[in-house]
C-alpha positions as CSV (number, residue, x, y, z in Angstrom):
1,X,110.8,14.8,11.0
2,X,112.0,11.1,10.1
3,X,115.3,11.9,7.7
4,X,115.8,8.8,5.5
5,X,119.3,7.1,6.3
6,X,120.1,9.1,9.4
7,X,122.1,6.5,11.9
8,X,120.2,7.9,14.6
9,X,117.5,5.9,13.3
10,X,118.2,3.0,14.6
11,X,117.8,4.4,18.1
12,X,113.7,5.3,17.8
13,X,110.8,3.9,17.0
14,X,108.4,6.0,14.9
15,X,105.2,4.2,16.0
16,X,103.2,7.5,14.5
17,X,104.3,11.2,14.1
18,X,103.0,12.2,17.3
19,X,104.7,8.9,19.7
20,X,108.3,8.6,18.8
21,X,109.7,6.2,21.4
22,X,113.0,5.0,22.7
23,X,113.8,1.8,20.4
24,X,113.4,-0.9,23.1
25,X,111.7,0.9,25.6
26,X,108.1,2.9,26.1
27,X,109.7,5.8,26.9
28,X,108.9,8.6,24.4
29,X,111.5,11.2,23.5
30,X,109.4,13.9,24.7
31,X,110.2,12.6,28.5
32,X,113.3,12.8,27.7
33,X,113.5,16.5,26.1
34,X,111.3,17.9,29.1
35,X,114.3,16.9,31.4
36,X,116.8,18.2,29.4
37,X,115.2,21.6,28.3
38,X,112.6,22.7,30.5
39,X,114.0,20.7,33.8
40,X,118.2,21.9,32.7
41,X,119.0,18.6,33.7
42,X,122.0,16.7,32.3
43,X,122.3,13.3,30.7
44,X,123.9,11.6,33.6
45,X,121.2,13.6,35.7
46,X,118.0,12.0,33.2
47,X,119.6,8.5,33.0
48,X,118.7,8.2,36.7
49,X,115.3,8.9,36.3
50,X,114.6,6.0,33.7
51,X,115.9,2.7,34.5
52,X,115.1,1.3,30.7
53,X,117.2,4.0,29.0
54,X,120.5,4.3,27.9
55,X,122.9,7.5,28.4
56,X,124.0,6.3,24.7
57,X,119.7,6.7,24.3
58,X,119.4,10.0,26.0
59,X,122.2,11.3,23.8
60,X,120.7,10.5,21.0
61,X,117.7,11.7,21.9
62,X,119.5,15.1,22.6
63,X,121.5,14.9,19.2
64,X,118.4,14.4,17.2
65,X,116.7,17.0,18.7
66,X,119.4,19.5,18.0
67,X,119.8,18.7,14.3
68,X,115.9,19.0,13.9
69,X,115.0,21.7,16.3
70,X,112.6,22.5,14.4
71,X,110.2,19.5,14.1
72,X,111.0,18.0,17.0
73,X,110.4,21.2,18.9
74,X,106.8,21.0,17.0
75,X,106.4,17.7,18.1
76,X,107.7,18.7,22.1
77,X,105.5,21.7,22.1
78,X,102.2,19.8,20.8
79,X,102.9,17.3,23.0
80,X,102.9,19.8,26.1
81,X,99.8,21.7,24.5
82,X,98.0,17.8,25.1
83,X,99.8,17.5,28.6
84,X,97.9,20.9,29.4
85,X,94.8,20.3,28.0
86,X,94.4,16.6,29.6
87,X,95.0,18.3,32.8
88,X,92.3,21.1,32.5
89,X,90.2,18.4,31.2
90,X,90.8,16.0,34.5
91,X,90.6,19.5,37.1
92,X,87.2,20.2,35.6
93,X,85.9,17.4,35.3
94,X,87.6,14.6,37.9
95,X,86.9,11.1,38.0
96,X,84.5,9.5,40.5
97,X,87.1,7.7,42.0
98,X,88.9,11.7,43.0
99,X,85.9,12.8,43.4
100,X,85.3,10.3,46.5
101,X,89.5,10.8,47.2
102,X,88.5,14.8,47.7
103,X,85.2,14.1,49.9
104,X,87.4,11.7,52.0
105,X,89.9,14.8,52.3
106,X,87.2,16.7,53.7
107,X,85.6,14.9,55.5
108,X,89.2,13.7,57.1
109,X,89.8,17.8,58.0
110,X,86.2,18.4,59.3
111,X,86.6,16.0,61.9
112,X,90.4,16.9,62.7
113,X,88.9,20.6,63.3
114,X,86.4,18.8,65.6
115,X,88.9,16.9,67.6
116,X,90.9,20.1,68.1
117,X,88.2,22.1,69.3
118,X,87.3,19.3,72.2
């Protein structure tokens, strides 16, 4: 994915081939690319949404995608496989911490329904 003396470069950091972050920031590009093609939003519209990046970063970002759909599309759509699979992972098996959140829930209803009835 990396291309040896591109000048867009100099705005990422290739920590591994799976994190490829916002030089500066810990913002990876994938956040970026879900805003701009699954969310339709513009660049103006994603530079309000992170306060560490750049418009000149989410342009870049934008630019590098298009001359390498192809990798970095790999790279967006394995990232949103993981996204997907993390969250099945947490529904089916929640921490004890939601666990408790959930019975709390519950418990919070049940005696809502109680008071309504009296």
């Amino acid at each position: 994915m990396k291309q040896l003396g591109d000048p867009l470069e100099k705005y990422f950091h290739f920590y591994r081939p799976d994190d490829i972050r916002l030089q500066g920031t810990r913002v990876g590009i994938e956040h970026i690319l879900k805003e701009y093609i699954h969310n339709g939003k513009s660049p103006e519209e994603i530079e309000s949404l992170f306060s560490t990046v750049s418009l000149e970063q989410i342009y870049a970002t934008i630019l590098y995608y298009l001359r390498n759909q192809e990798a970095v599309g790999k790279y967006f759509h394995q990232w949103l496989d993981y996204c997907r699979q993390a969250q099945e992972e947490h529904d089916q098996n929640p921490p004890p911490a939601v666990l408790r959140l959930l019975k709390l829930k519950e418990e919070q209803k049940a005696a809502q329904v109680v008071n309504n009835v009296y």
